[in-house]
Structures are given as structure tokens and as C-alpha cells.
N, C-alpha and C positions, 0 to 999 in steps of 0.2 A: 348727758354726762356719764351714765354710766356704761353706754355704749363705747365712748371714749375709752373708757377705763378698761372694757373687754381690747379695744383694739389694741391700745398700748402695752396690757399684759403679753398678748400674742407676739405683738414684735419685741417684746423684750426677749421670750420666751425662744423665738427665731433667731432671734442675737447672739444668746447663748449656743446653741443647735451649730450654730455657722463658725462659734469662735471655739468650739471645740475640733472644728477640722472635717466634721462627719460631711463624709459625699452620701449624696440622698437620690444617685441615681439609678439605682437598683428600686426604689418607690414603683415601679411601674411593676412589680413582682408578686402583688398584696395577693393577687387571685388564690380564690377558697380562704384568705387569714379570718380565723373564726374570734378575732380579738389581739388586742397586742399584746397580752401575756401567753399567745400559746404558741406551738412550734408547729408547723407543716410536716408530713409525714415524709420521712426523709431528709431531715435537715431542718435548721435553721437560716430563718434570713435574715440577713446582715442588716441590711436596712432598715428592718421594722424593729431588731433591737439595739440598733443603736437608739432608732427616737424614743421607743419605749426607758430605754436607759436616761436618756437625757430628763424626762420628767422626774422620773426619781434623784436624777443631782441637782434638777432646781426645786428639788424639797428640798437638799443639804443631806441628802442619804447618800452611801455608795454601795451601787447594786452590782454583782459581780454574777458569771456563768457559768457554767462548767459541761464542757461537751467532751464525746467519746473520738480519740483519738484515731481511732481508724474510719469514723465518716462520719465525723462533725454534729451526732443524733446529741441534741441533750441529755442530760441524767439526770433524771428527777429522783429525788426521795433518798439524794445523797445527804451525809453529816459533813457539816462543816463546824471547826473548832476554832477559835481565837481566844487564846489567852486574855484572859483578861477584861475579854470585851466581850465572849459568849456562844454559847451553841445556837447553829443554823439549821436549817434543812431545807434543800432544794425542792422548786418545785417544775410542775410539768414541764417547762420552759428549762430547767437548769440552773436555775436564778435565786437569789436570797439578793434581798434589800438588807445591809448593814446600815447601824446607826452612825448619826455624824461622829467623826471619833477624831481625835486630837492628831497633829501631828508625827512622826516618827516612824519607827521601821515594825513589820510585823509579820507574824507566821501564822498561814489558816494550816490547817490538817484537815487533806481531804479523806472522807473513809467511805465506803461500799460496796459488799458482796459482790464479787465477780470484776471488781478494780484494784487496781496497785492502789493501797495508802498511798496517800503523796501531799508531802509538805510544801509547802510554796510561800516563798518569803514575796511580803510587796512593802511600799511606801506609801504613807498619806503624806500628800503636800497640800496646800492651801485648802485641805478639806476634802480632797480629791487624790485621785489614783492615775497615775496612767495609759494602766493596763487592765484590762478588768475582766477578760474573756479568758480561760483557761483552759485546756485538753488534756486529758489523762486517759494512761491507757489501759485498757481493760488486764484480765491477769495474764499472766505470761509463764511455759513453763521454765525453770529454773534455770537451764542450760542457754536458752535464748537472751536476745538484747531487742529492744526497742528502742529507736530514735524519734522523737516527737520534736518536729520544728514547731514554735510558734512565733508574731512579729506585730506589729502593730497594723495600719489602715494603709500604707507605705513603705515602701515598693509594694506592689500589688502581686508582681509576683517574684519570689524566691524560691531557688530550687535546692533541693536537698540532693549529695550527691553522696554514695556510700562504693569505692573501688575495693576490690582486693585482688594482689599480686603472690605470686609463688603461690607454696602448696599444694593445694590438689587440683586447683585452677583456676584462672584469673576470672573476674567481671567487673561491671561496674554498674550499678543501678542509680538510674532516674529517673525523669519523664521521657528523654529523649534517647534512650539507651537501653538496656534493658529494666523491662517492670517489675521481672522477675528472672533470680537465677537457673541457667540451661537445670541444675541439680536442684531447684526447688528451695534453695536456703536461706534465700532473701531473696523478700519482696518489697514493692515501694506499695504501700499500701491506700495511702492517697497523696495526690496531688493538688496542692490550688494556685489557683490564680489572681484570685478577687482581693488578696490582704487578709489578714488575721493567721490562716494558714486555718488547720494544722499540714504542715506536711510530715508524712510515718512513714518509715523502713521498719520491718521487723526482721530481724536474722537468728537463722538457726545456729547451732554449734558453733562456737570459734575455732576454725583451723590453727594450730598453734602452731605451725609453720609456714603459715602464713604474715604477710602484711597486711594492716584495711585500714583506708584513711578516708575519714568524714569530715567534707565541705558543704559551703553552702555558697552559691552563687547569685547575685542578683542580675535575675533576669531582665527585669524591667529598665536595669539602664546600662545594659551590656555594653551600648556602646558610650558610653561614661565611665573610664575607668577610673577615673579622679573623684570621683560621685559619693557623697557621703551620707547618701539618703538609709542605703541599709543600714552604715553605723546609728544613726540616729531614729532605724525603725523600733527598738528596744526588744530586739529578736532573741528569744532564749531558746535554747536545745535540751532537752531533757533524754538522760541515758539511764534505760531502766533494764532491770540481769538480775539474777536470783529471784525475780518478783516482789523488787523491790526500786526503790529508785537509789541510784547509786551515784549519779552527777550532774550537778544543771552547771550548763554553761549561760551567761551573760553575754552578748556581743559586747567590744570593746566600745564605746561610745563617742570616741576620738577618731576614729581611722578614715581613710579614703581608699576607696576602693572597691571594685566587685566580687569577691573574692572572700570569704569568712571560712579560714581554716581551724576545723574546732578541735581535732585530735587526729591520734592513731592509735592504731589495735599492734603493739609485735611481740608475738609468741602468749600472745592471752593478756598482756596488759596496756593498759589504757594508759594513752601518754598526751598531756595536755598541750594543745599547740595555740588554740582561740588569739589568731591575729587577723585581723583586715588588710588586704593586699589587693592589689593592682594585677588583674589578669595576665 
């Protein structure tokens, strides 16, 4: 009987794992994990903390991460804040387990030496989150901008795409374009492909006779332009300047299309565009 009882927790446990959506085919990737709370040198893997995450929500906790924006490294020994509900601290992994907590919308404050502060509003629904991995970027000087893509498990991959026209001179940065500009002033800092992201531009000085316009394309179903899978990846762009964060964008969560136009830069100000369109 009570073997019964072990098998039945497993599958219920595997139930859960499955109906959260988590692809577990990166499992073949474990080699050297010295445990499932620690991080591999050079990144984290997707795979082992998603399942690691999953034990912790079939406590009825929600455990959240926090990686560095230009190459995905955890941040341990960050402060995390929630009103109301408590001070955290990351550990080697990037990770705090949060208590089960009610319903409703909420703001952590991320803090740490050598990172931008950075607020990030989420929601609890039935007890749960649906986003729970987050990238912040390290400091920046004051004259500079950083673009931080982040998305969910779907589309696997989104490309961050950052043009500018007039001025002193044109380019356009991405994975398939330039990585970096001929003048050095923007770089794509990284690229992914796997889902979650982060994808990063960082740029130097704003030409203010200039134009710059930031898209975001979905690669994975290019040829779908009807395709509503980015709308419904729950993709945010975070736009950091003065070293500080200065705007998150939302994708629209209605839209069809490959296509997520999130702004422009003309003559130094940020003009909000965030529509989903058809290539």
C-alpha cells in the first residue's frame, strides 16, 4: 500500500509538471549539476529549474529568479522587497521561495551593488504566477540605454531588433545583422533561442538627430504571420537610461502577428508605439 501511495504521489506530481506546459527536453543537459538548487558555471539551465521550480509550487509556494541580463549568470545575495508580504534574499541559484500569498497585483524591488534597482510588478492567480524568471541589468553609465527582452517558454525564439536612421549614421542591430555597431555604440549583447530570453541591446549616447526604432520579431513562426503565439508569450521589454529603469513595456496580449513594435527614439525622446502587426 504504501508503495502505491509513493507511485501515485509521482504521477500526480508529473501531472502537475505537464500541465504547467514545461518542455523537459533539455533533461539530457544535467552533466556536472551538483544539485538542483545550484547553477552551472556559466548560466543556468532551463530545464532543471523549471522541475526544481515545480516542487516548490506543489508546496503552494512561489519561487521566483533573477538572472543578469547580459548572460543569463544568476544573482545571488540580491534583496528582494514586497510590500507587505516581506524581505527576501537570493540565493546561489538566484532564487527566493515566496510564501503562498492571496490573490492580486504586486511590486517586488529588486536591489544590488553593481545592478540597476528595478521594480517589477507581477500577479498572483490561483495561487500562482505566470511568470516567474526575471533579468535585470547590471549598472549602466547615465548617458547610455539598455534594452532587456524577456518572454515566456513560447515562441522559443524572439529577436530583439534595435535600427537607426539619419545622423551620424545608419545601422541596425540583431542576431542576423549587425552585433555590433561599425562606431561601437550599440551592441546586441545576447541572443537566445531556447524561450525565456533574456535578449539585450545596450547603446551608447542618443544621436539626437537621429531616428531609432525598437521591434521585436518572432522568429519561430515567421512564417505565421496570423500567429498569436508571441501575443500570448507574456513578453516584457524593459528600457533602462540614467541607471535607472525608465519604462517596461507589456506586449499587447490580443494581437496577431510577428511583428511587436515597441517604440521610437526622435531627437532623444521615447515615443511609445507597443502594437502587434503582421510582417
Amino acid at each position: 500500500m504504501k508503495k502505491l501511495f509513493t507511485i501515485l504521489a509521482l504521477l500526480l506530481a508529473a501531472a502537475f509538471v505537464y500541465g504547467q506546459g514545461f518542455d523537459f527536453s533539455g533533461f539530457g543537459d544535467f552533466g556536472g549539476m551538483g544539485g538542483m538548487g545550484g547553477a552551472p558555471a556559466g548560466g543556468s539551465n532551463k530545464a532543471r529549474d523549471k522541475a526544481d521550480d515545480a516542487m516548490d509550487k506543489l508546496a503552494g509556494n512561489i519561487p521566483m529568479r533573477f538572472f543578469n541580463a547580459l548572460n543569463r549568470n544568476p544573482i545571488p545575495n540580491a534583496a528582494i522587497e514586497i510590500p507587505n508580504i516581506g524581505s527576501f534574499r537570493t540565493d546561489q541559484a538566484g532564487k527566493v521561495v515566496l510564501p503562498p500569498m492571496a490573490d492580486g497585483a504586486y511590486t517586488l524591488t529588486f536591489t544590488l551593488n553593481g545592478f540597476i534597482t528595478t521594480p517589477i510588478n507581477f500577479w498572483v492567480n490561483l495561487g500562482g504566477v505566470d511568470f516567474n524568471w526575471y533579468n535585470i541589468s547590471p549598472a549602466i553609465p547615465n548617458t547610455d540605454y539598455r534594452f532587456v527582452l524577456e518572454w515566456g517558454e513560447r515562441p522559443a525564439d524572439l529577436d530583439i531588433h534595435f535600427e537607426k536612421t539619419g545622423g551620424s549614421g545608419a545601422y541596425h542591430i540583431s542576431y542576423y545583422n549587425l552585433k555590433r555597431a561599425e562606431d561601437g555604440n550599440a551592441v546586441l549583447d545576447r541572443d537566445d533561442t531556447s524561450g525565456y530570453g533574456p535578449e539585450t541591446i545596450t547603446v551608447g549616447r542618443i544621436d539626437l538627430n537621429a531616428t531609432y526604432t525598437l521591434y521585436v520579431n518572432d522568429y519561430t513562426n515567421r512564417n505565421n504571420t496570423s500567429s498569436d503565439q508571441m501575443a500570448r508569450s507574456g513578453a516584457t521589454l524593459r528600457v533602462y537610461s540614467q541607471n535607472r529603469l525608465i519604462k517596461t513595456y507589456n506586449i499587447p496580449a490580443n494581437g496577431r502577428g510577428t511583428r511587436w513594435n515597441v517604440f521610437t527614439i526622435n531627437r532623444g525622446a521615447l515615443n511609445d508605439v507597443n502594437a502587434v502587426v503582421a510582417r
